[in-house]
SEMIGU-41413 format. One record per residue (C-alpha): x, y, z; residue in three letters; residue number from 0. Coordinates in pm, whole numbers, padded with zeros to 5 digits. Example, Ala and Ser with C-alpha at 12.3 -4.5 7.8 and 13.67 -1.06 7.14 Angstrom:
2
<X->01230 | Y->-00450 | Z->00780 | r->ALA | k->0>
<X->01367 | Y->-00106 | Z->00714 | r->SER | k->1>
This chain:
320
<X->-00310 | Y->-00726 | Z->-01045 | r->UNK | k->0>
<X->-00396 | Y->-00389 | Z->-01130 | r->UNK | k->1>
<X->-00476 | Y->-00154 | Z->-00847 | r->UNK | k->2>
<X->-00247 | Y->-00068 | Z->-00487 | r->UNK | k->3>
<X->00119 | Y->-00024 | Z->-00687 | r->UNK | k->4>
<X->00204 | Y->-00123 | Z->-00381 | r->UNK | k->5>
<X->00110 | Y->-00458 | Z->-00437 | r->UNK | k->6>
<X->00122 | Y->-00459 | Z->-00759 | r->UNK | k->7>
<X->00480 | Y->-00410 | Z->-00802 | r->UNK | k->8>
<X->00598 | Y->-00604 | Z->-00495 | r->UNK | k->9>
<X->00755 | Y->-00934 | Z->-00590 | r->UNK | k->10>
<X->00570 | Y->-01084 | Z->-00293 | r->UNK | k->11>
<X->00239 | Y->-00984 | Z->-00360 | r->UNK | k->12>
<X->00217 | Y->-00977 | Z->-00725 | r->UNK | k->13>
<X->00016 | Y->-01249 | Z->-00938 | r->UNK | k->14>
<X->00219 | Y->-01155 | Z->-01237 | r->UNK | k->15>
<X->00436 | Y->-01472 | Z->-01247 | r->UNK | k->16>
<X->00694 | Y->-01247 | Z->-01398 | r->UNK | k->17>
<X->00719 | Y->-00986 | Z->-01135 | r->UNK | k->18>
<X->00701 | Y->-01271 | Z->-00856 | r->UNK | k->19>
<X->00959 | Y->-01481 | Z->-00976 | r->UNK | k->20>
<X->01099 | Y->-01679 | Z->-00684 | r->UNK | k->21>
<X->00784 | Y->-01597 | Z->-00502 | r->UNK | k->22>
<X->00577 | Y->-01717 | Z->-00769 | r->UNK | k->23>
<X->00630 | Y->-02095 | Z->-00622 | r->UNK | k->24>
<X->00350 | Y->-02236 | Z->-00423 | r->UNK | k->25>
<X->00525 | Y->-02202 | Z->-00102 | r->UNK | k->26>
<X->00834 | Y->-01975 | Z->-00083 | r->UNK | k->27>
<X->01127 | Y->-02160 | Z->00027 | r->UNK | k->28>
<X->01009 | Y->-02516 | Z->-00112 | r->UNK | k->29>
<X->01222 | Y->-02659 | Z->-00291 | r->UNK | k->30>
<X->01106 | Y->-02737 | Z->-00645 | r->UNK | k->31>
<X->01173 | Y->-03075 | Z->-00814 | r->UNK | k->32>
<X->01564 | Y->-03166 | Z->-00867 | r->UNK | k->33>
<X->01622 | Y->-02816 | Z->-00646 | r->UNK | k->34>
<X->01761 | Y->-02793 | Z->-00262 | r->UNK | k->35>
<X->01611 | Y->-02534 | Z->-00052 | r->UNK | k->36>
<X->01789 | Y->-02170 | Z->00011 | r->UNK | k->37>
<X->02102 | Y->-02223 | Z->00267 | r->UNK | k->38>
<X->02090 | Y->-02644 | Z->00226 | r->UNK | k->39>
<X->02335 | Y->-02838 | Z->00091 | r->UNK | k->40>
<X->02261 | Y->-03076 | Z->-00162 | r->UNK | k->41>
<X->02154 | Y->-03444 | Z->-00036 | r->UNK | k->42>
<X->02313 | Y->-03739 | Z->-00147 | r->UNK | k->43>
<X->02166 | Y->-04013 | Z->-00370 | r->UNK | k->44>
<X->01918 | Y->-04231 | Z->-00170 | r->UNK | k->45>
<X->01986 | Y->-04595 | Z->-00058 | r->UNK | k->46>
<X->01968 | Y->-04792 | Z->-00350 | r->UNK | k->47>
<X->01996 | Y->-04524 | Z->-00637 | r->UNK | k->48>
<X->02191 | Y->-04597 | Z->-00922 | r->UNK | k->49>
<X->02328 | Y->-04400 | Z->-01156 | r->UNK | k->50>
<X->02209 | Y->-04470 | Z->-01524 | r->UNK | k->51>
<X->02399 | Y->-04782 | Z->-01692 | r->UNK | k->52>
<X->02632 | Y->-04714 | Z->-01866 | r->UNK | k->53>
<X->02761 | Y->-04375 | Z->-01779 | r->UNK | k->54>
<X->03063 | Y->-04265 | Z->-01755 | r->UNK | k->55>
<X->03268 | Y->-04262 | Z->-01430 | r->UNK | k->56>
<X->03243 | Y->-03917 | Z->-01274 | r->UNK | k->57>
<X->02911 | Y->-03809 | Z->-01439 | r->UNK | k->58>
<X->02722 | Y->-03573 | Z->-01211 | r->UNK | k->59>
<X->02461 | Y->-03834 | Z->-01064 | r->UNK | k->60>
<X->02086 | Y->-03746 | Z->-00979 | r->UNK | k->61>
<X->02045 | Y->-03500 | Z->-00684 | r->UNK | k->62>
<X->02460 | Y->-03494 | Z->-00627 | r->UNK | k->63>
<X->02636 | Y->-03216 | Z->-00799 | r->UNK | k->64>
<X->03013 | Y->-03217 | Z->-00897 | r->UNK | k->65>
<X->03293 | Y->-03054 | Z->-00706 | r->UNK | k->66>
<X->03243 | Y->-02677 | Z->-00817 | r->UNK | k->67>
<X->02845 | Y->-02702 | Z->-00725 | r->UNK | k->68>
<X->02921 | Y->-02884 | Z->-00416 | r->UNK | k->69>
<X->03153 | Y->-02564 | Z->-00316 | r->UNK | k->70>
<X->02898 | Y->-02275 | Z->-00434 | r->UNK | k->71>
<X->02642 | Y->-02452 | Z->-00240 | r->UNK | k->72>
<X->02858 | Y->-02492 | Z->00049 | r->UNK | k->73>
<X->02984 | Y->-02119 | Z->00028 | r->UNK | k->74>
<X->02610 | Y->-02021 | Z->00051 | r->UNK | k->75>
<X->02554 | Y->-01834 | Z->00378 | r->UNK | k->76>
<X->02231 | Y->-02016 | Z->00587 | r->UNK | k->77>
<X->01916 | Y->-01872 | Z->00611 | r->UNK | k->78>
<X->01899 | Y->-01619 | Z->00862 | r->UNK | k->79>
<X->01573 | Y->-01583 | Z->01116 | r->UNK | k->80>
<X->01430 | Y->-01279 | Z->00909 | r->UNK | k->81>
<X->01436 | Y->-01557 | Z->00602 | r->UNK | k->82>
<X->01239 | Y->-01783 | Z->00756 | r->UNK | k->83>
<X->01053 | Y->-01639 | Z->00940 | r->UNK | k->84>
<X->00700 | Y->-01612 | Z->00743 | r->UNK | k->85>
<X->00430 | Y->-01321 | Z->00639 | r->UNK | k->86>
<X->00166 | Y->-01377 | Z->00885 | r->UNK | k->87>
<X->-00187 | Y->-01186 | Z->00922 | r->UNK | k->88>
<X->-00089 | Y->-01146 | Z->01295 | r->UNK | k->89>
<X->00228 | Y->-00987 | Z->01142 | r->UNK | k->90>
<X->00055 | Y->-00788 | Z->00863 | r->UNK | k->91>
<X->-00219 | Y->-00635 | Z->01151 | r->UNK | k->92>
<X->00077 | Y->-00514 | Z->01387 | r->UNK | k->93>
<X->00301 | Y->-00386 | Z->01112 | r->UNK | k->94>
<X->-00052 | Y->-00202 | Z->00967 | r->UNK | k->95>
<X->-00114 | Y->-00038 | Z->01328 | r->UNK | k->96>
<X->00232 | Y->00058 | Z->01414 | r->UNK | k->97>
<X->00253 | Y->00259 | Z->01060 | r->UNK | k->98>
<X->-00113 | Y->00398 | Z->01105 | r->UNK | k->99>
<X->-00004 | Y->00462 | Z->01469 | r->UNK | k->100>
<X->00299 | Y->00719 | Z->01336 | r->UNK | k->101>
<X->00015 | Y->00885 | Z->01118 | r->UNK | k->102>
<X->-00168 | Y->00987 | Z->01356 | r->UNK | k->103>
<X->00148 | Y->01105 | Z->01590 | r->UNK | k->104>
<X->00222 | Y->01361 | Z->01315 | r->UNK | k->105>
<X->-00159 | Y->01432 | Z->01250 | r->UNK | k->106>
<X->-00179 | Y->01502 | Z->01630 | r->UNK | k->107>
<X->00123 | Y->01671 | Z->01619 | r->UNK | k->108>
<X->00040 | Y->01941 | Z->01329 | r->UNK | k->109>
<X->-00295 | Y->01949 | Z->01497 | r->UNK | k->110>
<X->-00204 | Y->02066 | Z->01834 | r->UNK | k->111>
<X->00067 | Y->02319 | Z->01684 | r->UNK | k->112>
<X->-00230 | Y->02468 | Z->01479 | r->UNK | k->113>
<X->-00510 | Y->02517 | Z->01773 | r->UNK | k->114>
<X->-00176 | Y->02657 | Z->02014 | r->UNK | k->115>
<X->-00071 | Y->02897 | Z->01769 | r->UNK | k->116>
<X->-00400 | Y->03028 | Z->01641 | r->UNK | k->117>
<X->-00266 | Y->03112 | Z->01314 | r->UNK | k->118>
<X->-00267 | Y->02881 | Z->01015 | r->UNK | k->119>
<X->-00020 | Y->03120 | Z->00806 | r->UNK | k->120>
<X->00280 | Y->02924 | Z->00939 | r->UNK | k->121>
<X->00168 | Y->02582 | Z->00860 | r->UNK | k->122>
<X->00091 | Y->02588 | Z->00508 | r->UNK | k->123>
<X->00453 | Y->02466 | Z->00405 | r->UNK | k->124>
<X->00451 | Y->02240 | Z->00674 | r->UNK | k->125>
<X->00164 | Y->02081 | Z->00527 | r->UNK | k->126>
<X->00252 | Y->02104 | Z->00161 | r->UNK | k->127>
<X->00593 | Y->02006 | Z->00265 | r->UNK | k->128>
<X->00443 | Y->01700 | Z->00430 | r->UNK | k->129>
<X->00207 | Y->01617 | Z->00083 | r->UNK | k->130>
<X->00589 | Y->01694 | Z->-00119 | r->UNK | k->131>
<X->00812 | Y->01470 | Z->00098 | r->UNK | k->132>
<X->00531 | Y->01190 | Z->00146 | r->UNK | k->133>
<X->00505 | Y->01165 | Z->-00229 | r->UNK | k->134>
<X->00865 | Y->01141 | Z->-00293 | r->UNK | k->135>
<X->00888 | Y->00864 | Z->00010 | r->UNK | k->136>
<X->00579 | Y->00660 | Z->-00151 | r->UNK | k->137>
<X->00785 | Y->00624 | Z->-00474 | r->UNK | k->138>
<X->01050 | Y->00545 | Z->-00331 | r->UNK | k->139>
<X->00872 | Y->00263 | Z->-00141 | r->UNK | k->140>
<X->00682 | Y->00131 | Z->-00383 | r->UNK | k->141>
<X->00942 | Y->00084 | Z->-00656 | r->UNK | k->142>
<X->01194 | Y->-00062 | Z->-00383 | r->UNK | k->143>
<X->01242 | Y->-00470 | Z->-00427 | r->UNK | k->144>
<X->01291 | Y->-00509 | Z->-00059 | r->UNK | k->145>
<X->01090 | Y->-00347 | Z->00207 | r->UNK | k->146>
<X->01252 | Y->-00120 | Z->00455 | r->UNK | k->147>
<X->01075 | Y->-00016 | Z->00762 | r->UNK | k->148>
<X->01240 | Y->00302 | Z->00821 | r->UNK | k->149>
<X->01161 | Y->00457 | Z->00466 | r->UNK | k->150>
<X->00760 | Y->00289 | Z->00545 | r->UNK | k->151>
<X->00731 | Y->00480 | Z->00887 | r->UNK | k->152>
<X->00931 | Y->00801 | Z->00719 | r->UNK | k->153>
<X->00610 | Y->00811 | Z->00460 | r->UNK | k->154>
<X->00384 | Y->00749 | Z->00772 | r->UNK | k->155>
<X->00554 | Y->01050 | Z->00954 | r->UNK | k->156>
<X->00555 | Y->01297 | Z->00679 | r->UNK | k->157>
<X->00156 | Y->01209 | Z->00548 | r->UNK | k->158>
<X->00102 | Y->01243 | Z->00923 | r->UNK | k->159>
<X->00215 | Y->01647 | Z->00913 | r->UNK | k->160>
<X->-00004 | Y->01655 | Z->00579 | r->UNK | k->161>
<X->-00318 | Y->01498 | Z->00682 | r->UNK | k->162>
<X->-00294 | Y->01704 | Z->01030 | r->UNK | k->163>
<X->-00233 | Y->02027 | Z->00839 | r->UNK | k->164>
<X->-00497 | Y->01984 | Z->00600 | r->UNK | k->165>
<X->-00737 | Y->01866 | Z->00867 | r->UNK | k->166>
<X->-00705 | Y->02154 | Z->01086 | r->UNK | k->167>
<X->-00687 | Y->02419 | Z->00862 | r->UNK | k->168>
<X->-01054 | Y->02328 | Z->00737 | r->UNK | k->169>
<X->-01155 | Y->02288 | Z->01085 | r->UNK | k->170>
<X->-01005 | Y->02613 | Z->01192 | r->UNK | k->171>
<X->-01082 | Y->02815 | Z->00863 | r->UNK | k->172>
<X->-00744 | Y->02853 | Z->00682 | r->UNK | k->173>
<X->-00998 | Y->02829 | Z->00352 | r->UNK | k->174>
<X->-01250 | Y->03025 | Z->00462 | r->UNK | k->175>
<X->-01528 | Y->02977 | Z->00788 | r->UNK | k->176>
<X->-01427 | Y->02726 | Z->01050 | r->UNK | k->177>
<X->-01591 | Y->02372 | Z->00985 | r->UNK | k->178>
<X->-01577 | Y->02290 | Z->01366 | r->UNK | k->179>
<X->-01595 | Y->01904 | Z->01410 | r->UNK | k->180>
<X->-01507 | Y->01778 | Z->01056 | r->UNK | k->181>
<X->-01218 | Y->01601 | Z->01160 | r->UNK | k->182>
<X->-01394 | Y->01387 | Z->01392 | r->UNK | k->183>
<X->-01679 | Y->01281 | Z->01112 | r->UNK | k->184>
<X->-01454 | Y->01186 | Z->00846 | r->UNK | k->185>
<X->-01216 | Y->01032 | Z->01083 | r->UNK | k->186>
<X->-01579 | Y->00820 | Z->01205 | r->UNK | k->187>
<X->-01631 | Y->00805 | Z->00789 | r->UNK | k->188>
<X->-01329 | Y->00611 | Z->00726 | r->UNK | k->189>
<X->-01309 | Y->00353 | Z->00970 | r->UNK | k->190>
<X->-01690 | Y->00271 | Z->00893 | r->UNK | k->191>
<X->-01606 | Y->00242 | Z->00528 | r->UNK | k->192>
<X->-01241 | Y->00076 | Z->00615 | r->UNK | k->193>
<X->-01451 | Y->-00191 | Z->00871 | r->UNK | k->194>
<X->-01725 | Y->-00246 | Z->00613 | r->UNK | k->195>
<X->-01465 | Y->-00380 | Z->00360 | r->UNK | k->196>
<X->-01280 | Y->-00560 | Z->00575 | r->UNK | k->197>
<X->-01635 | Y->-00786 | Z->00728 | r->UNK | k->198>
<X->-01744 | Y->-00812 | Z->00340 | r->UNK | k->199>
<X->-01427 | Y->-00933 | Z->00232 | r->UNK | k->200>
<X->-01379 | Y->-01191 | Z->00537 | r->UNK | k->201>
<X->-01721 | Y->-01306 | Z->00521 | r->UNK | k->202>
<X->-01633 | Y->-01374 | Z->00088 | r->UNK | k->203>
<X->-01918 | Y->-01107 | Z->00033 | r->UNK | k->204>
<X->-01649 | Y->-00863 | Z->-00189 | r->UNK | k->205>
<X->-01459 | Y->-01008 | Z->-00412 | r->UNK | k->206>
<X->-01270 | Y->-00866 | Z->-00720 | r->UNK | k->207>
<X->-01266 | Y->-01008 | Z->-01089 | r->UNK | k->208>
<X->-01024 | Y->-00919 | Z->-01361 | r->UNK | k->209>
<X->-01317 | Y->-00778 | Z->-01555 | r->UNK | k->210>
<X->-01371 | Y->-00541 | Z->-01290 | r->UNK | k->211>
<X->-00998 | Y->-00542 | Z->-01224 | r->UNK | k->212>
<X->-01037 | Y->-00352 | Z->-01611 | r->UNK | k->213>
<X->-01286 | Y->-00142 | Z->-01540 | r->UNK | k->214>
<X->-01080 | Y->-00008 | Z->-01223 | r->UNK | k->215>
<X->-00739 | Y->00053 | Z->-01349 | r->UNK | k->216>
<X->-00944 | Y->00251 | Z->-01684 | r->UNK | k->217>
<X->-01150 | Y->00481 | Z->-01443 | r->UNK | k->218>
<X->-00874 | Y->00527 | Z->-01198 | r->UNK | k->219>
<X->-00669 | Y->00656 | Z->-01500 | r->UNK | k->220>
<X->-00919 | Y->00872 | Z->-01577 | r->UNK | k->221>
<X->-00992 | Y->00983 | Z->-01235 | r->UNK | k->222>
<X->-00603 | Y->01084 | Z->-01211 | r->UNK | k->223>
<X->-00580 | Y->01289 | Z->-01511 | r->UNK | k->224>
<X->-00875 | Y->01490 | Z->-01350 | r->UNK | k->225>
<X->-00692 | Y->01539 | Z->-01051 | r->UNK | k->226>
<X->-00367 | Y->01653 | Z->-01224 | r->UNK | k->227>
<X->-00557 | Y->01909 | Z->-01458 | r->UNK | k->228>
<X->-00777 | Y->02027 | Z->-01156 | r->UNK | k->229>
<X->-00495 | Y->02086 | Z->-00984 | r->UNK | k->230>
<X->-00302 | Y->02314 | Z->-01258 | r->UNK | k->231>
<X->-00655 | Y->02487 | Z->-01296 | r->UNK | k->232>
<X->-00595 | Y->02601 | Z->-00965 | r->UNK | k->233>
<X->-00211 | Y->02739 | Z->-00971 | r->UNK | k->234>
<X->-00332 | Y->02907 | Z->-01284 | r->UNK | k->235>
<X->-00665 | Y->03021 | Z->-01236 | r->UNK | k->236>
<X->-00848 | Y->02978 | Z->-00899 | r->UNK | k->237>
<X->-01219 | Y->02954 | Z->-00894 | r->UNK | k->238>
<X->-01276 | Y->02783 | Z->-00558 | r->UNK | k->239>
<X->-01169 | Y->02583 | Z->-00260 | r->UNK | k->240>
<X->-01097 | Y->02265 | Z->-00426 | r->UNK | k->241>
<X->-01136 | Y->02413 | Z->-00776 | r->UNK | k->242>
<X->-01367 | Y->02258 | Z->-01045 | r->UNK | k->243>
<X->-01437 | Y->02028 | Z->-00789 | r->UNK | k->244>
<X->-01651 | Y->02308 | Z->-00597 | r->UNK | k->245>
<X->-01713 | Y->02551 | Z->-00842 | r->UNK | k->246>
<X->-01875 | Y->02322 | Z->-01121 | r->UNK | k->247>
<X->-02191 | Y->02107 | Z->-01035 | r->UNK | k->248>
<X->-02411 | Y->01901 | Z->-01221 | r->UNK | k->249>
<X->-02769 | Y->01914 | Z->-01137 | r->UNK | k->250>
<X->-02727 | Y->02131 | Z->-00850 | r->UNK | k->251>
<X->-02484 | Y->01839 | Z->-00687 | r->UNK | k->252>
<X->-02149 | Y->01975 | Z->-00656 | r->UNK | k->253>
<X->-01874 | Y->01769 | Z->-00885 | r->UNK | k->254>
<X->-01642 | Y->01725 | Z->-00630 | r->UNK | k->255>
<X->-01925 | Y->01539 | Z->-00416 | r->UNK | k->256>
<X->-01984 | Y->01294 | Z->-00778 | r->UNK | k->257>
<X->-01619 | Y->01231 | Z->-00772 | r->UNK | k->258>
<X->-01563 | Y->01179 | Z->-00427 | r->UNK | k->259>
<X->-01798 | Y->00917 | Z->-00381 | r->UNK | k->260>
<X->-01680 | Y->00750 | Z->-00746 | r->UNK | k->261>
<X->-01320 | Y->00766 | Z->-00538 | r->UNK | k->262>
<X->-01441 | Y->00617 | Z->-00205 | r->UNK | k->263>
<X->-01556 | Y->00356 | Z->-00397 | r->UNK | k->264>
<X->-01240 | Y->00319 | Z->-00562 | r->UNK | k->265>
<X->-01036 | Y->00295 | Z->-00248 | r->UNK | k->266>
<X->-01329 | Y->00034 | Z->-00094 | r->UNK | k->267>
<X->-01232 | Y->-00169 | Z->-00413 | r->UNK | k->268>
<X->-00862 | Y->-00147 | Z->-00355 | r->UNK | k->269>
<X->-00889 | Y->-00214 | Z->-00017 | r->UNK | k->270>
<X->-00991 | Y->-00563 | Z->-00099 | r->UNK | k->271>
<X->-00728 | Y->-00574 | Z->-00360 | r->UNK | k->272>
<X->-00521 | Y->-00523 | Z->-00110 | r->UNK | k->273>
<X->-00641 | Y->-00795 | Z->00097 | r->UNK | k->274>
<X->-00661 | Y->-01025 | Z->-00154 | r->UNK | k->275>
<X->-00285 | Y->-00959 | Z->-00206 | r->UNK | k->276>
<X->-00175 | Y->-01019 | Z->00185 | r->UNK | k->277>
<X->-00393 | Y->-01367 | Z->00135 | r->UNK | k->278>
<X->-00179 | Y->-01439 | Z->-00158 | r->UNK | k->279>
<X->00144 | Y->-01360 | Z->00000 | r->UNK | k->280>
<X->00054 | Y->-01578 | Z->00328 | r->UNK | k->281>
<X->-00025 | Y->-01920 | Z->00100 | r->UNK | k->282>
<X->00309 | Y->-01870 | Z->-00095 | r->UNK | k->283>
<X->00477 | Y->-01785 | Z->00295 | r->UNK | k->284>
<X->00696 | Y->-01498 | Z->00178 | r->UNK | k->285>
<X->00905 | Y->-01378 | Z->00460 | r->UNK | k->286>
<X->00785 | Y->-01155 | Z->00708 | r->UNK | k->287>
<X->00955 | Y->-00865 | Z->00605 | r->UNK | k->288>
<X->00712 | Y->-00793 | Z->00379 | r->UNK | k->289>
<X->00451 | Y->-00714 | Z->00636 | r->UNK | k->290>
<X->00604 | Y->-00394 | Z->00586 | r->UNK | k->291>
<X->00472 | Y->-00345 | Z->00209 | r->UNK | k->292>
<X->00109 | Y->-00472 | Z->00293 | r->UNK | k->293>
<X->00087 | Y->-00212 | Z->00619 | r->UNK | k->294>
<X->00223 | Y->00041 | Z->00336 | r->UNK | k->295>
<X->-00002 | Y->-00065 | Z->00064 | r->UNK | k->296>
<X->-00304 | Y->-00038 | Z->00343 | r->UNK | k->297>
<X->-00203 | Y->00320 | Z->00485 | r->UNK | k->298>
<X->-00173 | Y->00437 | Z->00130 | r->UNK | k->299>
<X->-00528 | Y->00344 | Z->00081 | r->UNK | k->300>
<X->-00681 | Y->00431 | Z->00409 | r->UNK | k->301>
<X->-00524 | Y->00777 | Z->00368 | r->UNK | k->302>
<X->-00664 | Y->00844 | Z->00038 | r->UNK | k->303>
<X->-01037 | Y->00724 | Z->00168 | r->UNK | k->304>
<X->-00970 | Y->00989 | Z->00445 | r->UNK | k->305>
<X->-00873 | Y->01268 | Z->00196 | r->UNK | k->306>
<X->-01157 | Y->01225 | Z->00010 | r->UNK | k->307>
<X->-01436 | Y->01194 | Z->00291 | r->UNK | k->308>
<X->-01292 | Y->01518 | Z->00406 | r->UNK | k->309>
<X->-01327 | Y->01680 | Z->00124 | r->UNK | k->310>
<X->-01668 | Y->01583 | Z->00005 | r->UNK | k->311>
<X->-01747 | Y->01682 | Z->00383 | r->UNK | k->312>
<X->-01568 | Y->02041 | Z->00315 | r->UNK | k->313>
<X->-01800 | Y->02067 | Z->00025 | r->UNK | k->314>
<X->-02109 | Y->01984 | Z->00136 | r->UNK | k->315>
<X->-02069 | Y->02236 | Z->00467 | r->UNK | k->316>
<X->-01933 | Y->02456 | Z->00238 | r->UNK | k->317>
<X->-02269 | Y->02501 | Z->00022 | r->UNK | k->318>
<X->-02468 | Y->02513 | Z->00349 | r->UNK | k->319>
């Protein structure tokens, strides 16, 4: 599944039976054919079962393993409550609001430190530092086998100081005049386009396909490189708040207002990747720890949405 790396390179969520390996199975934890579930010992031959005529005495009969396997399955230590306990949507929902919940603690935070002070001078490292460290954490997270809560809510924390210093610094002019109340529309932006997705995809009306699966990875590739080279052009040569984004337009629209809605509509789409890929990881009952990677996967995307509502905002007031 191309889209969220998130999902896409958890073991739990993945549909690349390759990448999910043990959670490939139908159910995880099932035990497949000839196979005793995690932490069980191996059964003994049923009432009745006989072992093929004519072999030898000894011979390792159906379902009953020999004295070494007997011992390494023995030795195995039992399933603890985190193992079976199982991904849940109840699970996935509290895990999602919890990490949005530290967002928005550092957003308020940065926030209210930028109105007190008056200055925005201060908090430019803070907020770059924020963008930096978040980065570094959403690696780290993504290309982690097992999910850890504390590096999740870590990512939360620090995009939390980001988004906050960004935010405020457009609504208190750090880039220019004061954009008073843009924080509150795209904040009212992004849940409409976050509760949109979520009613089209639970009432089956969005769906993905892996032909536009295709199309998404190629134009999110593209979309990237753009980013990256806009984002040089502006360390080397400055030509406006966002760069080409604000200073190029194409029939008198702006190009960052083209590109941010091609990019809302990229995140709408990955949103219901990533639901697709919670759904998958509930029927195969992966353990609940992994609530942890779908409310990362989900914050990931709902904080991208937000950055680009704000900016196509920023741009539009901006040409007013």
């Amino acid at each position: 599944m191309a889209g969220n790396p998130a999902f896409s390179n958890s073991p739990a969520f993945s549909s690349n039976p390759q990448r999910a390996g043990q959670f490939g199975q139908q159910q995880y934890g099932q035990q497949a054919y000839g196979q005793q579930p995690y932490g069980q010992a191996p059964q003994a031959p049923q009432f009745g079962q006989q072992q093929g005529y004519g072999a030898p005495y000894g011979q390792q009969q159906p379902g009953f393993g020999g004295p070494d396997q007997l011992e390494q399955q023995y030795g195995r230590p039992s399933a603890t409550p985190l193992d079976t306990e199982r991904l849940t949507y109840d699970g996935v929902i509290m895990k999602t609001v919890a990490t949005l919940g530290v967002t928005a603690v550092g957003f308020a935070v940065t926030l209210a430190m930028l109105w007190v002070s008056g200055t925005t001078l201060p908090f430019f490292a803070l907020t770059y530092g924020g963008a930096l460290v978040g980065f570094v954490l959403a690696l780290v997270n993504i290309f982690k086998k097992e999910p850890s809560r504390t590096l999740v809510l870590a990512y939360a924390a620090a995009q939390g100081l980001f988004l906050g210093g960004f935010s405020g610094m457009l609504e208190f002019g750090a880039f220019g005049q004061p954009m008073q109340g843009i924080i509150f529309q795209a904040l009212l932006a992004t849940a409409c386009v976050f509760g949109v997705t979520l009613a089209g995809y639970a009432f089956r009306v969005f769906r993905t396909s892996p032909k536009l699966n295709k199309i998404f990875f190629i134009v999110i590739i593209g979309y990237g490189l753009f980013s990256l080279a806009n984002f040089v052009g502006m360390l080397v040569a400055p030509t406006g708040m966002f760069g080409w984004r604000s200073s190029v337009e194409i029939a008198g629209i702006p190009l960052g207002v083209i590109l941010g809605v091609l990019a809302v509509l990229l995140g709408a789409y990955s949103l219901v990747m990533d639901f697709e890929g919670i759904e998958l990881g509930v029927k195969r009952g992966v353990p609940a720890k992994f609530g942890w990677s779908a409310a990362f996967g989900i914050t990931m995307t709902v904080i991208w949405l937000y950055v680009e509502i704000i900016r196509i905002i920023a741009i539009l007031r901006s040409n007013n």
